[in-house]
One Martini backbone bead per residue (centre of mass of N, CA, C, O) as a GRO file, in nm:
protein
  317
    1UNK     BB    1   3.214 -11.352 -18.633
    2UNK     BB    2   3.073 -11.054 -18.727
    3UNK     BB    3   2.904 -10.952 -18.976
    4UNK     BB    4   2.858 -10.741 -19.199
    5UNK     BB    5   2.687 -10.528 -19.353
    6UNK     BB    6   2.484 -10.459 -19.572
    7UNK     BB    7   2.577 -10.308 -19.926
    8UNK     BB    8   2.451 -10.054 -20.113
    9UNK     BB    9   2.415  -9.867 -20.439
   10UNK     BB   10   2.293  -9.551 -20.530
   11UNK     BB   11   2.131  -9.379 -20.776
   12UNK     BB   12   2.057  -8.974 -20.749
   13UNK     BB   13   2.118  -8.861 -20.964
   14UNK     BB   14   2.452  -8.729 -20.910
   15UNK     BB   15   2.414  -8.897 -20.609
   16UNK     BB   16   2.590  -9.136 -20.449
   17UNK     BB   17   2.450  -9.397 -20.258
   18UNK     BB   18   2.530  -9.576 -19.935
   19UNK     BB   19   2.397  -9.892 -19.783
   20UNK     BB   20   2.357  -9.972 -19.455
   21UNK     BB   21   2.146 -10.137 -19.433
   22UNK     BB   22   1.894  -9.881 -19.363
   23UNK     BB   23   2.130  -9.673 -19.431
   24UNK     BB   24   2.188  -9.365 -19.635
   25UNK     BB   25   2.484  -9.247 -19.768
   26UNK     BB   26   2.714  -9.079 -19.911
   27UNK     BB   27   2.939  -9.109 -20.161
   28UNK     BB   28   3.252  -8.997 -20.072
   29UNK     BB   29   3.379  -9.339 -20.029
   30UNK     BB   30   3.480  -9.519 -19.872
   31UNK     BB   31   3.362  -9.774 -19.623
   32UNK     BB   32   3.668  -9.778 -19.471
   33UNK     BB   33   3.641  -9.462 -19.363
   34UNK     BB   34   3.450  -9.453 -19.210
   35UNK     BB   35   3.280  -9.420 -18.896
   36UNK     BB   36   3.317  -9.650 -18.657
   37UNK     BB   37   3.086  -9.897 -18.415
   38UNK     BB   38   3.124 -10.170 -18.203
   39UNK     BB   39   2.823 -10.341 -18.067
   40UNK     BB   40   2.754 -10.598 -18.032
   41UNK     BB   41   2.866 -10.735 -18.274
   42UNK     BB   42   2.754 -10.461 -18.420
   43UNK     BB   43   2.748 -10.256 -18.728
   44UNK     BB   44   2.764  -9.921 -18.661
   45UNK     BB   45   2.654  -9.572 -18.810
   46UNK     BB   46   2.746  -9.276 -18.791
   47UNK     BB   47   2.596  -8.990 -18.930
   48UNK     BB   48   2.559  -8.656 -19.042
   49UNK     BB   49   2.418  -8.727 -19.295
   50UNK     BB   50   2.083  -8.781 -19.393
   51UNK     BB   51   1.842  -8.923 -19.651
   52UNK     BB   52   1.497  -8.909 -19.628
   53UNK     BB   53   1.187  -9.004 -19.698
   54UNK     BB   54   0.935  -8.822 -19.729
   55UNK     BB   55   0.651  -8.972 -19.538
   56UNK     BB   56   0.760  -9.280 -19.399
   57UNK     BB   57   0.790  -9.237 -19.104
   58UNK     BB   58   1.120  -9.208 -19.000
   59UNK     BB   59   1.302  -9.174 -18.707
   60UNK     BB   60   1.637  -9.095 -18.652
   61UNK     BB   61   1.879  -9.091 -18.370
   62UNK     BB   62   2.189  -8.901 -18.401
   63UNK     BB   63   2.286  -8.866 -18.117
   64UNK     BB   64   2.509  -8.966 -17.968
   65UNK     BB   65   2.667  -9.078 -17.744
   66UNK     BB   66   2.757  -9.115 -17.447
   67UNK     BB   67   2.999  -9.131 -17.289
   68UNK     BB   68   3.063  -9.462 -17.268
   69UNK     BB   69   2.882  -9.522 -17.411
   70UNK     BB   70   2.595  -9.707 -17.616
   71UNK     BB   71   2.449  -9.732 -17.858
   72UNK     BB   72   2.041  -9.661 -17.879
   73UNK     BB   73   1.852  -9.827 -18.108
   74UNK     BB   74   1.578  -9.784 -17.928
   75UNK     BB   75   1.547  -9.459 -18.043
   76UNK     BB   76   1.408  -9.537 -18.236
   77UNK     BB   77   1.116  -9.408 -18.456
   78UNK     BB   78   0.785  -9.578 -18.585
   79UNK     BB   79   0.524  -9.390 -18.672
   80UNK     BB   80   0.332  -9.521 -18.887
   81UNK     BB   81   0.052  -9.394 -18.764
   82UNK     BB   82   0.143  -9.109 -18.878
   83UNK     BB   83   0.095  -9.221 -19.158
   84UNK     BB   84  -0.174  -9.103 -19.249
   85UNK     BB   85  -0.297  -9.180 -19.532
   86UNK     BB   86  -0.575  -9.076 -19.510
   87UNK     BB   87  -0.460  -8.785 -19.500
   88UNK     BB   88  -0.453  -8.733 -19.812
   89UNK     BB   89  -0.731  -8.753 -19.957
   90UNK     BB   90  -0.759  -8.927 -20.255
   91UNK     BB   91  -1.072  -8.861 -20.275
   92UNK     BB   92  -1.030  -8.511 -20.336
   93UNK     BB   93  -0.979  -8.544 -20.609
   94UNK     BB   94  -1.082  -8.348 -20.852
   95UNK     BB   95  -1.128  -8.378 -21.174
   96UNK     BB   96  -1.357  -8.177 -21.248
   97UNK     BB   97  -1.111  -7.968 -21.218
   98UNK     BB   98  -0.970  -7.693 -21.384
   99UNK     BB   99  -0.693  -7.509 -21.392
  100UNK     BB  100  -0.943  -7.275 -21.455
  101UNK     BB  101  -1.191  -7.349 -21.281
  102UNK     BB  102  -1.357  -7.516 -21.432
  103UNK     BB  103  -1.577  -7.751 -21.591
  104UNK     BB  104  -1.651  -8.049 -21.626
  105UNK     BB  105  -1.769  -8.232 -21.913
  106UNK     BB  106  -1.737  -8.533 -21.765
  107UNK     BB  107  -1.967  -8.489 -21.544
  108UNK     BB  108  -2.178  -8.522 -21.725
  109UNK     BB  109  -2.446  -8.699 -21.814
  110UNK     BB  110  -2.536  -8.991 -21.997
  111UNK     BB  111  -2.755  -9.058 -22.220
  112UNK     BB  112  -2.949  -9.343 -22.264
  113UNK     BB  113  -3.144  -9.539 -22.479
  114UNK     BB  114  -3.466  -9.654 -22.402
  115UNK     BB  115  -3.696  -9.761 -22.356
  116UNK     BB  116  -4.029  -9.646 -22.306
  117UNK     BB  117  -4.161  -9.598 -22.004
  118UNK     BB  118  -4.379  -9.641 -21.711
  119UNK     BB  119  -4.223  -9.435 -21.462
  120UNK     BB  120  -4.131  -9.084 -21.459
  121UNK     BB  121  -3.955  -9.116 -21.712
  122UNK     BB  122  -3.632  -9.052 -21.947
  123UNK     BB  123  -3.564  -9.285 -22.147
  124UNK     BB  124  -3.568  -9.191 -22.459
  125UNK     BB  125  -3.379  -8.893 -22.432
  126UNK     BB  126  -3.628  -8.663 -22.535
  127UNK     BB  127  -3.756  -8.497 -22.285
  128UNK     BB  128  -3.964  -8.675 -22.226
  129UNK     BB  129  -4.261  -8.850 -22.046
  130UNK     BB  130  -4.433  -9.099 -22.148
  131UNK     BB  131  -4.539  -9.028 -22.440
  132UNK     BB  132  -4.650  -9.296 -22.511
  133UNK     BB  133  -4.891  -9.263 -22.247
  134UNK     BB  134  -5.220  -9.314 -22.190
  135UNK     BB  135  -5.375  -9.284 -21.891
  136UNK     BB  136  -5.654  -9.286 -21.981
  137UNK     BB  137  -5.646  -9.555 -22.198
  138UNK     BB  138  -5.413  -9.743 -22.086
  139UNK     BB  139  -5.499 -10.059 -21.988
  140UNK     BB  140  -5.165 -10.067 -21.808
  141UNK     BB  141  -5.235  -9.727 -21.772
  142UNK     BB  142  -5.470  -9.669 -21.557
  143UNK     BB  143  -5.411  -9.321 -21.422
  144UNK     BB  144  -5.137  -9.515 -21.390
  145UNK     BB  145  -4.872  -9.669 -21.341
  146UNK     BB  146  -4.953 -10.015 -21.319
  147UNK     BB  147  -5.267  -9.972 -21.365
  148UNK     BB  148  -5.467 -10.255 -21.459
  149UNK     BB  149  -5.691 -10.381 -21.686
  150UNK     BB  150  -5.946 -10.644 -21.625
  151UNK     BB  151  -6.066 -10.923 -21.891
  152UNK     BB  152  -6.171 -11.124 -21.796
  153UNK     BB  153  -6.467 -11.260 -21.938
  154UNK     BB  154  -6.409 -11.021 -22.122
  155UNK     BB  155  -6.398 -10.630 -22.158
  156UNK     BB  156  -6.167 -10.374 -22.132
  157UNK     BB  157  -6.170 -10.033 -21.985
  158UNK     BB  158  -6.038  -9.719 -22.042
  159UNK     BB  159  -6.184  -9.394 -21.898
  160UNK     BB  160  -6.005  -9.148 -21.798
  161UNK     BB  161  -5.844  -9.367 -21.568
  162UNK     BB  162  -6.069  -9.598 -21.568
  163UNK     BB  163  -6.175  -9.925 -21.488
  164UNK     BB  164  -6.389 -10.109 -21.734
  165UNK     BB  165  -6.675 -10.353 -21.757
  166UNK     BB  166  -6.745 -10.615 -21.967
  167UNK     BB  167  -6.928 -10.927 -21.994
  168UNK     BB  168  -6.979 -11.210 -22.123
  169UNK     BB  169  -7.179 -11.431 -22.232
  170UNK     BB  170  -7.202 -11.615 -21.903
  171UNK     BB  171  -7.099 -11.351 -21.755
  172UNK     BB  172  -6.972 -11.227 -21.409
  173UNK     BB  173  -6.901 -10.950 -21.162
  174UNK     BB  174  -7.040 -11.100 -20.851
  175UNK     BB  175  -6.797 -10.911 -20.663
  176UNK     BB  176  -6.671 -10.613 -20.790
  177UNK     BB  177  -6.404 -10.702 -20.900
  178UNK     BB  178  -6.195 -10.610 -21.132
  179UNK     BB  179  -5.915 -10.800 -21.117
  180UNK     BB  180  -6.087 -11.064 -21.191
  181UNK     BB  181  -6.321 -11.010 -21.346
  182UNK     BB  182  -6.565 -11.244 -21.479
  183UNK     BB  183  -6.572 -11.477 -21.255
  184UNK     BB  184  -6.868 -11.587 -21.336
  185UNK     BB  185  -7.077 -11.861 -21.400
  186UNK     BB  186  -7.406 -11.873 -21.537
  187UNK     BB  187  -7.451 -12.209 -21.540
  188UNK     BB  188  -7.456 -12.249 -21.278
  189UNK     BB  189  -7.648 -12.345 -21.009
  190UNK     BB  190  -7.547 -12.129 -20.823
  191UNK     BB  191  -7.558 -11.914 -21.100
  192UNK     BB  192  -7.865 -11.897 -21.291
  193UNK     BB  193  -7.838 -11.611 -21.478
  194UNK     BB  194  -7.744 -11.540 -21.154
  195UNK     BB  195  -7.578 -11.459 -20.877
  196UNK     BB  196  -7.842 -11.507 -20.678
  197UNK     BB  197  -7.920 -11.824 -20.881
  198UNK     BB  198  -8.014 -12.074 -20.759
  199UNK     BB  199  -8.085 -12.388 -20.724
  200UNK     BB  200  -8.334 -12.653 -20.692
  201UNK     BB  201  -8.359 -12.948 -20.583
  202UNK     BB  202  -8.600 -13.011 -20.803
  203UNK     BB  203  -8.400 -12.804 -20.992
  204UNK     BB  204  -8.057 -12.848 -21.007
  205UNK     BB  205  -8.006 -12.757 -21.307
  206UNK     BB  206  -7.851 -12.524 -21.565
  207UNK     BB  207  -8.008 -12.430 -21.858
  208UNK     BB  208  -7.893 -12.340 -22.163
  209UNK     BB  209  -8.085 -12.101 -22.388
  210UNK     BB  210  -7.880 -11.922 -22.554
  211UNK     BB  211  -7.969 -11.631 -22.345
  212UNK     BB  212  -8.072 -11.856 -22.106
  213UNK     BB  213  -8.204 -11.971 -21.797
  214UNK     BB  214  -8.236 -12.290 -21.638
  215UNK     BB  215  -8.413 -12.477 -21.377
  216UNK     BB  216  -8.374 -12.830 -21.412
  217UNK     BB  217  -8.420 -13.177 -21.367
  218UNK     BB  218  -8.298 -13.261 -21.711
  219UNK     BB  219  -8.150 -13.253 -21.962
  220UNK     BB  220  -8.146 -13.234 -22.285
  221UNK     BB  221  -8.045 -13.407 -22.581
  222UNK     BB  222  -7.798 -13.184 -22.615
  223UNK     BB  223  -7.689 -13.244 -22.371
  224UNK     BB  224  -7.501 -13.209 -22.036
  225UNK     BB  225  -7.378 -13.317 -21.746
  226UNK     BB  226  -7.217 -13.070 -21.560
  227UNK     BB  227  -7.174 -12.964 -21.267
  228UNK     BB  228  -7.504 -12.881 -21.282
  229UNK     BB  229  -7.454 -12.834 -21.584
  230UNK     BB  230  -7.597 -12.766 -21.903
  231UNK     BB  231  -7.440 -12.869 -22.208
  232UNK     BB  232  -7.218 -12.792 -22.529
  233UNK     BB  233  -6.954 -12.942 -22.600
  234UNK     BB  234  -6.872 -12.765 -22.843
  235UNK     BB  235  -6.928 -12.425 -22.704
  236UNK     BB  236  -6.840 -12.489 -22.394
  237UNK     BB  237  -6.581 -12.286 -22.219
  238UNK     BB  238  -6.616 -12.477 -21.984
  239UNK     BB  239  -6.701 -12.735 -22.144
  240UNK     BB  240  -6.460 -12.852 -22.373
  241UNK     BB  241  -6.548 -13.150 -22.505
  242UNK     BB  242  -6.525 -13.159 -22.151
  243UNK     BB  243  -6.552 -13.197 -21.916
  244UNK     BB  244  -6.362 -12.950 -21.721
  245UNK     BB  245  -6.317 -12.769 -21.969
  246UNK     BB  246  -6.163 -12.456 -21.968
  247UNK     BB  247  -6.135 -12.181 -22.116
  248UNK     BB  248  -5.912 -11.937 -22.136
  249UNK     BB  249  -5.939 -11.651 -21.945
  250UNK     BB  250  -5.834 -11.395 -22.107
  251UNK     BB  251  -5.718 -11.020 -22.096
  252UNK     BB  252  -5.627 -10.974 -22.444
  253UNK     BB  253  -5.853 -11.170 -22.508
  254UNK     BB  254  -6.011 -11.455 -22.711
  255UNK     BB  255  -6.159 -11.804 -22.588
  256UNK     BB  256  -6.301 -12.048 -22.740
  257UNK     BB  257  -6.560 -12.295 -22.845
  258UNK     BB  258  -6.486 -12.470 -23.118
  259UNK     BB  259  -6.583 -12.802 -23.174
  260UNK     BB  260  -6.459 -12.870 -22.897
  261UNK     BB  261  -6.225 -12.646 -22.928
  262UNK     BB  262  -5.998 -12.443 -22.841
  263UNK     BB  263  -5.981 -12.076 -22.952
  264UNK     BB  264  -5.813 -11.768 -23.107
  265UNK     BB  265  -5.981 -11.503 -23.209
  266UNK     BB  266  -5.860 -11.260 -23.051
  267UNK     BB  267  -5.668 -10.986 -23.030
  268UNK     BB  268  -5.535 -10.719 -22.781
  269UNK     BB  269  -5.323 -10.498 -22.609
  270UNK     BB  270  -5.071 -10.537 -22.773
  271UNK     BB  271  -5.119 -10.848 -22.843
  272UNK     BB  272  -5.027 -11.222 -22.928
  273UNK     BB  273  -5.052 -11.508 -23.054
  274UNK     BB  274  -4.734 -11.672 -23.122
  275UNK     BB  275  -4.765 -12.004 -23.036
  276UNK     BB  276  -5.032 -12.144 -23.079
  277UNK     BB  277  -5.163 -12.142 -22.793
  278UNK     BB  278  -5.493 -12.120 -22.602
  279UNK     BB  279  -5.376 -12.210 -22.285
  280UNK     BB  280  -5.230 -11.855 -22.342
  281UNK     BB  281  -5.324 -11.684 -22.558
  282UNK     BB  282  -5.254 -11.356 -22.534
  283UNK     BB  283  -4.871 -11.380 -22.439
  284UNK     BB  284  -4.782 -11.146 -22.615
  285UNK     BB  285  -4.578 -10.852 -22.632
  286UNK     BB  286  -4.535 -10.574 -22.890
  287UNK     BB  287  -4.293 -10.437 -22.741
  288UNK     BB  288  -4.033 -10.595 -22.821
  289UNK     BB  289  -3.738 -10.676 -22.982
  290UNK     BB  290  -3.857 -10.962 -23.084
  291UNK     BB  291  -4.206 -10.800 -23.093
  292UNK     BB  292  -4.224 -10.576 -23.312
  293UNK     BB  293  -4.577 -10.543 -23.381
  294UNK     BB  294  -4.493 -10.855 -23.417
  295UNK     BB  295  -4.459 -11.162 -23.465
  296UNK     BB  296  -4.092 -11.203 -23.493
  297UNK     BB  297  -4.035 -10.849 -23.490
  298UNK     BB  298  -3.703 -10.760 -23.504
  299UNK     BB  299  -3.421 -10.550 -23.410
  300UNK     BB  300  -3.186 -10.642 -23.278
  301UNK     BB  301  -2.922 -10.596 -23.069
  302UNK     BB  302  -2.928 -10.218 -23.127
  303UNK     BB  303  -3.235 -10.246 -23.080
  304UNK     BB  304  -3.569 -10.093 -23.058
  305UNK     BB  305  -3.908 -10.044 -22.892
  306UNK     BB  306  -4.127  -9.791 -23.043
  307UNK     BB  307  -4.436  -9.829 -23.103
  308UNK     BB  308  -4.409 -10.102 -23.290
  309UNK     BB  309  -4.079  -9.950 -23.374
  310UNK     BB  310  -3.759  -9.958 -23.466
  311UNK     BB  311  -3.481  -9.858 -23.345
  312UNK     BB  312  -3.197  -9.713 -23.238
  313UNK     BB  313  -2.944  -9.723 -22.999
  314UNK     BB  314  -2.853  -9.389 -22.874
  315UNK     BB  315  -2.696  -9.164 -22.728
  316UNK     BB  316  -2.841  -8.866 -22.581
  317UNK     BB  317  -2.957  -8.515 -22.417
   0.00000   0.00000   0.00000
């Protein structure tokens, strides 16, 4: 015997409905009463009322069957694909407009406060853009946004939007290249007191004195010869201490030799040796909320750094 059709009772408003499989018919009556078709031994019902939830895509023909014949439930048609949900185009629902046609408040962008950088924005959206930096004097933002002046073995200067460079006594800027500082030294025998003075094979080393260089055929009493330069082991910042120790050539700050060990005499350009170590000079910059205006003076989690005080970070527009 072929079992019935699973039965189940729905109530929909005050409207009691009997579902029959998957056909769901008003609850009129008992379900013995139905009219029903057994064919090929499924029971089948054909409704005359039937109430089909809107937009499920499903169509069924409730046509009777032609005399004699047998209900063709082939005749199904499940056209899921015409249910095309992309058709809702729940994208288009716009939050954004109002029931009076008004604009929504909520679409307004809102400005969060962060440092203000050199980049053509309005970072601490106080309205101003950049207004931290000049440009013209700006050694990190010399005429442009990041284009910083090098001062390796010297002194650098912005004026005017321009990158100038000082260098330091025994040293020189012989390739013309700004980017890499006063990259010569001049006790070396290769440029012994100028970029285009060698010495000569019988003067092979090259002496300083004072402010003088020579090229000597071997060093005075108090030199040491390194690398074909004599020097004072005690205050030469190439060679400091020892042979072939060269002093950090800091683009910050002065990394000097005293007394044969290498010192951060001083820092700039808003840096400072915060580690106390010398073979990184001056590598803190004092504008983060870490290290704000000075080593180790902090903003804490909610503040931020702004020309060297801290500020609280709230948002602005």
């Amino acid at each position: 015997m072929n079992p019935e059709p699973p039965v189940t009772y729905t109530l929909i408003g005050r409207q009691r409905y009997t579902t029959v499989g998957w056909v769901a018919i008003p609850r009129t009556g008992d379900f013995a009463s139905l009219p029903q078709m057994r064919h090929d031994g499924l029971m089948r019902v054909w409704v005359a009322s039937l109430v089909l939830c809107t937009g499920c895509g499903l169509t069924l023909d409730l046509e009777p069957p032609p005399d004699g014949g047998s209900p063709d439930f082939g005749t199904e048609r499940r056209d899921l694909g015409s249910s095309d949900l992309g058709s809702s185009d729940l994208g288009k629902t716009d939050l954004g407009d109002d029931d009076d046609g008004g604009e929504d408040d909520d679409d307004a962008a809102v400005c969060v406060a962060l440092v203000e950088s050199c980049n053509g924005l309005d970072d601490d959206c106080d309205g101003l853009i950049d207004e931290d930096y000049d440009l013209s004097t700006d050694l990190a933002n010399c005429g442009a946004c990041g284009r910083a002046c090098e001062g390796r073995g010297g002194t650098a200067f912005c004026e005017a939007g321009t990158c100038l460079l000082s260098c330091d006594p025994g040293r020189a800027n012989c390739d013309g290249d700004l980017s890499n500082g006063c990259e010569t030294d001049l006790s070396a025998p290769e440029t012994c007191g100028g970029c285009d003075r060698a010495c000569p094979d019988s003067a092979p080393s090259c002496l300083r004195e004072g402010g003088f260089f020579e090229c000597v055929v071997e060093c005075g009493l108090s030199q040491t010869l390194c690398e074909g330069s004599c020097v004072n082991l005690e205050n030469s910042r190439s060679h400091c201490g020892t042979c072939g120790n060269e002093c950090f050539l800091d683009p910050h700050g002065r990394v000097e030799c005293s007394s044969g060990s290498c010192v951060v005499l001083d820092c700039g350009d808003n840096h400072d040796d915060c580690n106390g170590d010398p073979s990184d000079g001056c590598e803190q910059p004092l504008n983060t909320a870490e290290h704000c205006g000075s080593c180790g003076a902090s903003c804490g989690a909610d503040g931020i750094c702004v020309s060297g005080l801290c500020t609280a970070m709230t948002p602005g527009g």
